[in-house]
N, C-alpha and C positions, 0 to 999 in steps of 0.2 A: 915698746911691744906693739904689734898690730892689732887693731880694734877685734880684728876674726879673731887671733888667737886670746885677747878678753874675756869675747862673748862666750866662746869654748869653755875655757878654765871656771866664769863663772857657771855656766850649764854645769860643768862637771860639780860644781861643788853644792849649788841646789842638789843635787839628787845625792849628794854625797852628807847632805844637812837633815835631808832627808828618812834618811837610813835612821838616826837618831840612835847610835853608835855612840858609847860613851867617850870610847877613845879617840875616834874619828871627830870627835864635837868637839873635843877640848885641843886637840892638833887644830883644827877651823879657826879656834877662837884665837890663838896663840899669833896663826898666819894674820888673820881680820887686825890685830891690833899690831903686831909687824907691820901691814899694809898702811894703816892709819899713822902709824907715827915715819911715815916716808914723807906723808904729806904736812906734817906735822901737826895732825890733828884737824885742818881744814877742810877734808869731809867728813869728819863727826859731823860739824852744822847739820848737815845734810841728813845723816843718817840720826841725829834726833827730830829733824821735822817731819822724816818720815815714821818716826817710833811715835810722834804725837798724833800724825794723821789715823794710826792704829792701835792708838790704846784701846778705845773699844773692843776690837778683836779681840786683842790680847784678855782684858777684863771678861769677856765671852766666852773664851777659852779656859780659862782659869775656870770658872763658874760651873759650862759643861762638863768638862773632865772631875773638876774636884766634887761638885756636889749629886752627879749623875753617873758615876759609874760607879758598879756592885764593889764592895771589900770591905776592908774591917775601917770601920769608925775611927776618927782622929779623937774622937772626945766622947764618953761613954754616959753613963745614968741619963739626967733626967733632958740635955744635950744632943745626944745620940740621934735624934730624927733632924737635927737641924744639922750634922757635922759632917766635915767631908773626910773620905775616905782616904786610905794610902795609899792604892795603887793610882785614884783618882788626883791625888795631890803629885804624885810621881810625873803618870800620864802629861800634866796640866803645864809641869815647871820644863819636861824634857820639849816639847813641843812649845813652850813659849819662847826657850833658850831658840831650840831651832829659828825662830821666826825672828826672833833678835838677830840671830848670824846671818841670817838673809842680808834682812837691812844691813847690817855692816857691807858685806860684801858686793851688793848694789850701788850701797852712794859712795863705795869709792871706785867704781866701775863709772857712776852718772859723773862723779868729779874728774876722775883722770880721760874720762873720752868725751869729746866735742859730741855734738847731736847729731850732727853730718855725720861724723867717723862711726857711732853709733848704727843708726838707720841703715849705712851704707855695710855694715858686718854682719846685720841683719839683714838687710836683701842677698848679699851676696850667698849666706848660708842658706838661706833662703830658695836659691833657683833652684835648684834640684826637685823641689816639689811642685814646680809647674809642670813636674811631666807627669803627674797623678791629677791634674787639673784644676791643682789650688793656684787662686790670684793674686800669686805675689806682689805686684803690685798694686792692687787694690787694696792688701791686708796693709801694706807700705807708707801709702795714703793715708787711711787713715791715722796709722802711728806718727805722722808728720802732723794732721791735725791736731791731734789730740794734745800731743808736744805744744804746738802753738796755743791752745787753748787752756791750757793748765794755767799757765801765768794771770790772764784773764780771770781765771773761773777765782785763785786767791785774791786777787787786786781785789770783785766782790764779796767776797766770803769778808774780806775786813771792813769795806762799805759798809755792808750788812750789820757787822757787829757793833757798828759805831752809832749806826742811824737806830739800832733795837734800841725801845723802850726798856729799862731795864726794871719795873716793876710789874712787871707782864711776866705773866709765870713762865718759865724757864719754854717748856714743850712749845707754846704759842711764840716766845721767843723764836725759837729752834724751825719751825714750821714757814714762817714767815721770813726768815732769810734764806731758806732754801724757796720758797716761792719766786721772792725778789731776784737771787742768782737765777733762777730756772729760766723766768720774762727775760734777763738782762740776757742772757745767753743766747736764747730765739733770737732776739733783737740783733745784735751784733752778727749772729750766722746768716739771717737773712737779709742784712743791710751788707754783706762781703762781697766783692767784688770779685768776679771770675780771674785766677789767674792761673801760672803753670807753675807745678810742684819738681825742681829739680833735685833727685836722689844721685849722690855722688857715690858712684859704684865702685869700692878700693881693687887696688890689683892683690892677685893671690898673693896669700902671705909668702915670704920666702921658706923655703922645706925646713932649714935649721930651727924657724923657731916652731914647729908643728914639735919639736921634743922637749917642748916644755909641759901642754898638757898628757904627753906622751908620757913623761915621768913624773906626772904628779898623777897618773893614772897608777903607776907601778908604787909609786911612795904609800899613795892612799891604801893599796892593797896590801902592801906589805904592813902599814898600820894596823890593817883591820886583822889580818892573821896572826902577826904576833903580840900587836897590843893588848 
């Protein structure tokens, strides 16, 4: 499949994850692990390192919705100021699924497309809004650095962890290896040598496969209306 039509099908299915559609969620989920077991489970890797780098959210999520929105109490008498609600537990579980199917459908988009093929399905969707005066290129750029720098930014994040004192209370732990990556990171950006960033721009996908997100546009809809 061409990387355009990737990037496409994943757009459509974010905002399709979105909707938070019971039936739409659970057709997602069905597709996500269809997808996964093509590769026979070699971008799962991927999509738990990305479910660990966002537990917190998740945790956050849970917390705001369950214990902060109005409705009836999961646990009543003496309980009841401390208990989270059911619309809030509802709220909490349908949007953390959603955030799960992301990540599914991401790392196996990061797995089955090269970084070039990537970038380059992104600029290419892309031109169209330099005639509103946005800098594609520029926005391009940077998602090339950032790509390059992610690998870096983990290599210290384990430095970090290995050189923490480990009876140093957890926050000052915490504090102090993000300090260290912060320094290491200046370091490395400012010691980089100028050079040129080449974006390999794909040719337009061929028309036949444009009916793939075409009919998973028509599938999805017909889900949504008669499921």
């Amino acid at each position: 499949m061409h990387p355009v039509i990737r990037v496409v099908c994943l757009l459509l299915i974010l905002v399709t994850a979105s909707m938070l559609r019971p039936t739409l969620m659970g057709f997602l989920f069905i597709l996500a692990i269809w997808l996964h077991l093509q590769t026979r489970g070699k971008a799962l890797a991927t999509a738990w390192r990305m479910l660990q780098r966002i537990r917190w959210l998740i945790l956050a999520i849970v917390i705001l919705y369950g214990w902060f929105t109005p409705g009836q109490v999961y646990f009543g008498g003496h309980y009841s100021s401390w208990s989270p609600t059911h619309t809030g537990i509802d709220l909490a579980l349908s949007r953390t699924l959603a955030l799960i199917l992301i990540v599914l459908f991401v790392s196996h988009v990061l797995y089955t497309t090269s970084r070039d093929g990537l970038i380059g399905a992104l600029y290419w969707l892309g031109r169209p809004l330099s005639r509103f005066g946005v800098s594609v290129d520029h926005l391009l750029l940077r998602l090339v650095l950032t790509f390059e720098f992610l690998g870096h930014i983990e290599g210290l994040l384990r430095e970090s962890a290995i050189s923490a004192k480990q009876h140093v209370p957890y926050w000052q732990r915490l504090t102090r290896r993000l300090a260290y990556v912060f320094e290491q990171t200046l370091q490395k950006a400012e010691s980089q040598p100028l050079r040129d960033v080449l974006i390999v721009v794909p040719d337009a996908p061929d028309r036949k496969q444009w009916l793939i997100p075409l009919g998973f546009i028509i599938l999805l809809i017909l889900i949504a209306r008669f499921g």
